[in-house]
C-alpha positions as CSV (number, residue, x, y, z in Angstrom):
1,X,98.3,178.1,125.2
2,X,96.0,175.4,123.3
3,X,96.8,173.0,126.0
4,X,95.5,175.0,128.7
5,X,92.3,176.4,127.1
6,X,91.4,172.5,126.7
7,X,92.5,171.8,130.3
8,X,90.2,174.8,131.7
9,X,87.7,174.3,129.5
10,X,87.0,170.6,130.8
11,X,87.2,171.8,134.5
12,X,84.5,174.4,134.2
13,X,82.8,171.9,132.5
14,X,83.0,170.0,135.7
15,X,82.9,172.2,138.1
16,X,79.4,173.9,136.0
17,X,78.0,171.8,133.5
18,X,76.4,172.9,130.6
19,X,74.2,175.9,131.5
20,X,71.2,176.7,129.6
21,X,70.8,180.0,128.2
22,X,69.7,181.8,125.1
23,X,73.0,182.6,123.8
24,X,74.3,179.4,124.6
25,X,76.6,178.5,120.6
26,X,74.9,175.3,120.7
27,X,71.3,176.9,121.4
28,X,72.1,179.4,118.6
29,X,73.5,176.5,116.0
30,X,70.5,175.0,116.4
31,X,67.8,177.5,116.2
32,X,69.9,178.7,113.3
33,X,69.3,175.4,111.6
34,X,66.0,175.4,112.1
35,X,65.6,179.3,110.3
36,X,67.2,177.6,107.4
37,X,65.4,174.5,107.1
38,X,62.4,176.4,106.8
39,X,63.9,178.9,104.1
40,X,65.5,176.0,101.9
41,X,62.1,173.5,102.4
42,X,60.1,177.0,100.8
43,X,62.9,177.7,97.5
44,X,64.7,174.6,97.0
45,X,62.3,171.7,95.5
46,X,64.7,168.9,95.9
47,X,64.9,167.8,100.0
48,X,67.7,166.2,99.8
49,X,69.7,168.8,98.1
50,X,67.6,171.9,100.3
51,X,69.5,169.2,103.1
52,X,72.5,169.9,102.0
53,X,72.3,173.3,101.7
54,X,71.3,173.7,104.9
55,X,73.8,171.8,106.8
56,X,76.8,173.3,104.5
57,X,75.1,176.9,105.4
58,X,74.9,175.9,109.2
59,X,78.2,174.5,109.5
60,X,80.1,177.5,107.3
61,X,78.5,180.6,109.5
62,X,79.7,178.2,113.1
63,X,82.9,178.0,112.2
64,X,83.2,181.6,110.5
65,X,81.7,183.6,113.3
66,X,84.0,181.4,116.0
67,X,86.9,182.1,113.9
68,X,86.1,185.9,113.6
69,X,85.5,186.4,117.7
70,X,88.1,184.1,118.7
71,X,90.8,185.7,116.0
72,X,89.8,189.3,117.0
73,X,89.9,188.9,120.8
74,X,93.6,186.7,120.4
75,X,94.8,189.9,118.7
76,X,93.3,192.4,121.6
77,X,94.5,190.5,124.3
78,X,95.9,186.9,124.9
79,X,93.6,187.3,128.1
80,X,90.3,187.9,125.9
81,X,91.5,185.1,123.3
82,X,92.0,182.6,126.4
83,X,89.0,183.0,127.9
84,X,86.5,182.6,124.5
85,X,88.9,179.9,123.5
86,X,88.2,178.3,127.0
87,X,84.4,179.3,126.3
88,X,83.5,177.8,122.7
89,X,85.9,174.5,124.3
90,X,83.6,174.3,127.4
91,X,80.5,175.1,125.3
92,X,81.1,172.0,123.3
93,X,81.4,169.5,125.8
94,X,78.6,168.4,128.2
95,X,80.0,165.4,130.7
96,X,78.6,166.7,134.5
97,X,75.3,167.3,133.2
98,X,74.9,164.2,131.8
99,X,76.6,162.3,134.9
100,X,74.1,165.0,137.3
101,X,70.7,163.4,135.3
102,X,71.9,160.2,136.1
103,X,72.3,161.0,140.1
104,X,69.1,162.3,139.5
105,X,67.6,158.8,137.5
106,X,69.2,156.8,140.3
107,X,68.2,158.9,143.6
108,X,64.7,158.8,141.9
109,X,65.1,154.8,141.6
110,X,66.4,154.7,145.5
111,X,63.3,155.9,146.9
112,X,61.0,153.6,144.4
113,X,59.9,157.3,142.3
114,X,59.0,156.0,138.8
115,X,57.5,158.7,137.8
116,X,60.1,160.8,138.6
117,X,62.5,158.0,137.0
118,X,60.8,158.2,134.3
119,X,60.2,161.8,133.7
120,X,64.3,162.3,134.3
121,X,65.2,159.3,132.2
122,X,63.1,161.0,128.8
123,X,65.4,164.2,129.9
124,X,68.5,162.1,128.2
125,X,66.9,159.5,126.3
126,X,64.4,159.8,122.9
127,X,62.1,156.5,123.6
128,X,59.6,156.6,125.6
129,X,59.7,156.5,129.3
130,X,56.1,156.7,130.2
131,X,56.0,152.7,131.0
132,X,59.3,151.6,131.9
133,X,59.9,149.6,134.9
134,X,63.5,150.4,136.5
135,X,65.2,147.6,134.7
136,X,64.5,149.6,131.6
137,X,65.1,153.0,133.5
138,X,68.5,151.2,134.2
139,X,69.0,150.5,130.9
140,X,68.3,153.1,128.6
141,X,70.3,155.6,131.3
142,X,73.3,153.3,131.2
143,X,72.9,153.0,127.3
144,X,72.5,156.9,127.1
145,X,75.7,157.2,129.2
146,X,77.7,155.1,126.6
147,X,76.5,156.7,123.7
148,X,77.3,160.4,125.2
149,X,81.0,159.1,126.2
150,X,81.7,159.9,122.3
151,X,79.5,162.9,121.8
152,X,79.5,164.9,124.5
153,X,83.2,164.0,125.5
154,X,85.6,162.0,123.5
155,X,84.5,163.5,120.1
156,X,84.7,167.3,120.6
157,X,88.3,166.6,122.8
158,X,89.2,165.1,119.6
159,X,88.5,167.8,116.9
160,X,89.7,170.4,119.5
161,X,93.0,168.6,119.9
162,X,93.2,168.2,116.3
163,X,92.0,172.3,115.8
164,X,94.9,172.8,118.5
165,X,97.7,171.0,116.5
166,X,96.9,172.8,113.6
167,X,96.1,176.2,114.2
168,X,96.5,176.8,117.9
169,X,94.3,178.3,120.3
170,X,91.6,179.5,117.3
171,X,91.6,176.0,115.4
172,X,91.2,174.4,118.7
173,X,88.2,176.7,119.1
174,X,86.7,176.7,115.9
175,X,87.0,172.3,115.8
176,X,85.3,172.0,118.9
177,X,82.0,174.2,117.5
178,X,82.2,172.6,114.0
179,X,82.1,168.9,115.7
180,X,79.2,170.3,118.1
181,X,77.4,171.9,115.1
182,X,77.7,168.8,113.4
183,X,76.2,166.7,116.0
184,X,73.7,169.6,116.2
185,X,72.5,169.3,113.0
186,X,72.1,165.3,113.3
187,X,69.9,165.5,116.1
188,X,67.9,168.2,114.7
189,X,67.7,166.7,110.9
190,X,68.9,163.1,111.2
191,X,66.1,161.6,111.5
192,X,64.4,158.7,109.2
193,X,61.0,159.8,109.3
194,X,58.9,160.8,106.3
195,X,59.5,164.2,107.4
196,X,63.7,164.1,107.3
197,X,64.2,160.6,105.3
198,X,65.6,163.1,102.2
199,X,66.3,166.2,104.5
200,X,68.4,165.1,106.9
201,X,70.2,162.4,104.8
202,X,73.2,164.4,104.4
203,X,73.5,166.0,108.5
204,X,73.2,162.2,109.1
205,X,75.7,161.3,107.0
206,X,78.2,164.3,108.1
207,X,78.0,163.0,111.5
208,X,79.1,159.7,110.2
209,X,82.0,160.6,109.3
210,X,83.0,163.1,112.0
211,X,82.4,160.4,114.4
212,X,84.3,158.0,112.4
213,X,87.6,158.2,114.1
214,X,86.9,159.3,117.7
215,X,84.1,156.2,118.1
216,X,87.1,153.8,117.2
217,X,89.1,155.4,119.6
218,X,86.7,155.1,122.0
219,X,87.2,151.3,122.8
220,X,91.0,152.1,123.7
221,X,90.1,155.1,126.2
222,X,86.8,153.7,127.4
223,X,88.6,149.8,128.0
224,X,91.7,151.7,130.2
225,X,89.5,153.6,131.9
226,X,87.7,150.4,132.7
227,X,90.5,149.2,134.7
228,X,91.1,152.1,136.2
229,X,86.9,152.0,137.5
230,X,87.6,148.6,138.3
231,X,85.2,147.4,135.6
232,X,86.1,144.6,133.5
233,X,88.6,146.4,130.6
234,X,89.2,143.0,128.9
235,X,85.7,142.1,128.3
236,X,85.5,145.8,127.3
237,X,87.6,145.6,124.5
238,X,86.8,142.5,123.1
239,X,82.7,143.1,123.2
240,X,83.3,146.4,121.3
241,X,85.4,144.3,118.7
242,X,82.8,141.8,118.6
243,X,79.5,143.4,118.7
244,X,79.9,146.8,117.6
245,X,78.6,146.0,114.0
246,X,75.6,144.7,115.4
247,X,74.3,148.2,116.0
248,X,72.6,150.3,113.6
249,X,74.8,153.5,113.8
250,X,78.0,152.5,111.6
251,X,79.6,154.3,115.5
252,X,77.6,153.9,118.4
253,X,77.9,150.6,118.9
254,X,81.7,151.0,119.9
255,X,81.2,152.7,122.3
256,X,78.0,150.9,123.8
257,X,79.3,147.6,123.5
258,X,82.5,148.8,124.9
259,X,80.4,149.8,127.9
260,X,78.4,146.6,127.5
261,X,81.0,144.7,128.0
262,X,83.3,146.8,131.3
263,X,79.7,146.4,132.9
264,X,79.3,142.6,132.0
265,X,75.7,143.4,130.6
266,X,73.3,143.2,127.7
267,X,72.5,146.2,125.8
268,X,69.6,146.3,123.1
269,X,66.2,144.7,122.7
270,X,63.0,146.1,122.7
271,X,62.3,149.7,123.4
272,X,59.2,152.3,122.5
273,X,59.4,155.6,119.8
274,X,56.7,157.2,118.9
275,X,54.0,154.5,120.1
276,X,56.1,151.6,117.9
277,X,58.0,149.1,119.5
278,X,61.5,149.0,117.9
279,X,63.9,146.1,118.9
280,X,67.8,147.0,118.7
281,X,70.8,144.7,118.2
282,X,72.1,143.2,121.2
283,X,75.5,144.6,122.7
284,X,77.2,142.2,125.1
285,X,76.5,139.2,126.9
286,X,73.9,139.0,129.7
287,X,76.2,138.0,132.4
288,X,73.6,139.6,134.8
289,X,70.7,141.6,134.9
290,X,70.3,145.2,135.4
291,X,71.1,147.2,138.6
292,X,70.6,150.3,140.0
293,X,74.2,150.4,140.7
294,X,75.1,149.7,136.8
295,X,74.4,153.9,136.7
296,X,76.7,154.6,139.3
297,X,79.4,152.1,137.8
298,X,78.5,153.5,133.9
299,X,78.6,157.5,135.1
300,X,82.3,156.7,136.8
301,X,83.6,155.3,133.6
302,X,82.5,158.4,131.8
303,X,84.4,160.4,134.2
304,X,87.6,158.4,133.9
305,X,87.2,158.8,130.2
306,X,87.0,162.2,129.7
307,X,89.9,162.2,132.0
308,X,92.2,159.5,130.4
309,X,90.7,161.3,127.3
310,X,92.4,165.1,128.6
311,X,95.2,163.5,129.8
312,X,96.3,162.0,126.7
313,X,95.8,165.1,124.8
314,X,97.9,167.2,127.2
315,X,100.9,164.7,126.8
316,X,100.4,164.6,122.8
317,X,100.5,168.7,123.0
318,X,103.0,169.2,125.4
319,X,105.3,166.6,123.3
C-alpha cells in the first residue's frame, strides 16, 4: 500500500499544488518553530545550544504527532490510513506550484510586465527583485527551479521511499514530514546573519546532511530526464561533476549545475540580499545567454524528474 500512497500523493500534488491554509503540516512545523525559538532565546543562554534544542524539539513533536494520526487511523480503517498517508506525502512535496509561478514569471515576461516579473519572481526567490532586468528574472527563476528539483521533489520522494521500505505506509508518512520539517527549520533558522549565525547553526547543518544523499542523486535523475526533455543530459552530468563544488551549499550545486549544464548556461554571478551585492560561484559554461524560453525548458525538466524520480521508486517497491 506504500507504493500507492506515494503514487497518489504526487498526482494530487499535480493535479492541486500545494494549497495554503492554516493547518497546512508545513504551516504548523513552522509557526511551531518559531513558538520555540522564542522560548529557548528567553531560558537557554547559549544560542547555539537554545539551536539545538529547538530543532531536536521541532523535529521530535513532527514526526511523533504524524506517527500517532497516521498509526491510529491505519488501525480504524486502511481507508483512513490511506488517505492521511497520501495527505502528509502530498503535503511534503510542492512541484506544480513551483512550475505555476514560473508560467506566471514567463507570461509576465511575454507581455514586457517587469513589475509583475519582478513581484512573481521575489514569490520564489530571496534576493531582491526590485531591479532586475528579465535576463536576471530569467535567471534567478531558472536557478530557483534547480534548486527546488531537490527540495520540493527529489528529497522528500526519497525519505518517503526510504520511510516506505522500512516501516510501510506510516514510515513512508512520518519520512516525508521529518525531511519537510527539516527543510522547514533551515529556511526558518539557517541563516548566517548576526541574528541566526549561532542559532541556526545546527538546523543548517541538519539540512546538510538530510540532503546529502538525494542532491547526489540528483545528477543521475535530473541528467536522464534531460534526455528525455531533449536538453543536453551529457553536458548535464558532466557540469554537475565539475562545478558542483564551486557552490557554497556543500548540495545545491548538484543540482544547479546539473541544470546549468542540460540548459547549456551559466548560473552564478552577482545578485542583491538585503541592499548588498553578493556574487555566487559560477555553474556551467556560458554557451549562450539567457532566454525567456530557458523557464519553459527548466520547469519541463522538473516535471520529468519528479517523474523519472516516482517511477523509479515504484519499480524499487514493487521489486
Amino acid at each position: 500500500m506504500a507504493t500507492w500512497i506515494i503514487l497518489a500523493a504526487v498526482l494530487l500534488d499535480l493535479i492541486f499544488g500545494d494549497p495554503t491554509y492554516s493547518l497546512h503540516p508545513v504551516r504548523l512545523i513552522g509557526n511551531l518553530a518559531l513558538r520555540l525559538e522564542s522560548s529557548a532565546r528567553k531560558t537557554i543562554k547559549s544560542q547555539t545550544i537554545a539551536g539545538l534544542t529547538t530543532a531536536i524539539i521541532t523535529l521530535l513533536i513532527s514526526i511523533f504527532v504524524t506517527y500517532i494520526i497516521t498509526a491510529t487511523l491505519l488501525k480504524i480503517s486502511l481507508i483512513a490510513g490511506f488517505i492521511i498517508g497520501t495527505y502528509f506525502i502530498y503535503s511534503s512535496i510542492a512541484c506544480k506550484d513551483m512550475i505555476k509561478h514560473s508560467k506566471e514569471i514567463f507570461s509576465q515576461l511575454k507581455e514586457n510586465n517587469l513589475i509583475l516579473a519582478r513581484a512573481k519572481t521575489s514569490m520564489i526567490v530571496g534576493r531582491e527583485t526590485k531591479y532586475m532586468d528579465s535576463k536576471e528574472i530569467i535567471r534567478a527563476t531558472v536557478e530557483s527551479i534547480a534548486e527546488n528539483t531537490v527540495d520540493g521533489v527529489l528529497a522528500p520522494l526519497f525519505y518517503a521511499f526510504i520511510g516506505a521500505l522500512l516501516f510501510g505506509v506510516t514510515g513512508a508518512a512520518c519520512f516525508a514530514i521529518l525531511y519537510r520539517a527539516v527543510n522547514t527549520l533551515d529556511s526558518s533558522f539557517g541563516y548566517k546573519n548576526e541574528k541566526y549565525i549561532n542559532f541556526g547553526m545546527v538546523s543548517a547543518k541538519i539540512d546538510d546532511a538530510f540532503n546529502f544523499l538525494p542532491a547526489r542523486l540528483s545528477i543521475f535523475i535530473i541528467a536522464i530526464s534531460a534526455f528525455f526533455t531533449g536538453l543536453n543530459w551529457k553536458k548535464s552530468f558532466i557540469i554537475s561533476l565539475r562545478d558542483h563544488s564551486n557552490h557554497a551549499s556543500p548540495n545545491s550545486g548538484y543540482s544547479e549545475a546539473a541544470y546549468a549544464g542540460a540548459l547549456e548556461l551559466q548560473f552564478g554571478g552577482d545578485s542583491i540580499y538585503n541592499g548588498n551585492v553578493i556574487t555566487r560561484p559560477l555553474l556551467g559554461d556560458k554557451s549562450k545567454n539567457f532566454d525567456i524560453n530557458d523557464i519553459v525548458k527548466a520547469s519541463k525538466l522538473l516535471f520529468n524528474s519528479l517523474l523519472l524520480a516516482t517511477l523509479t521508486i515504484t519499480l524499487l517497491l514493487f521489486i
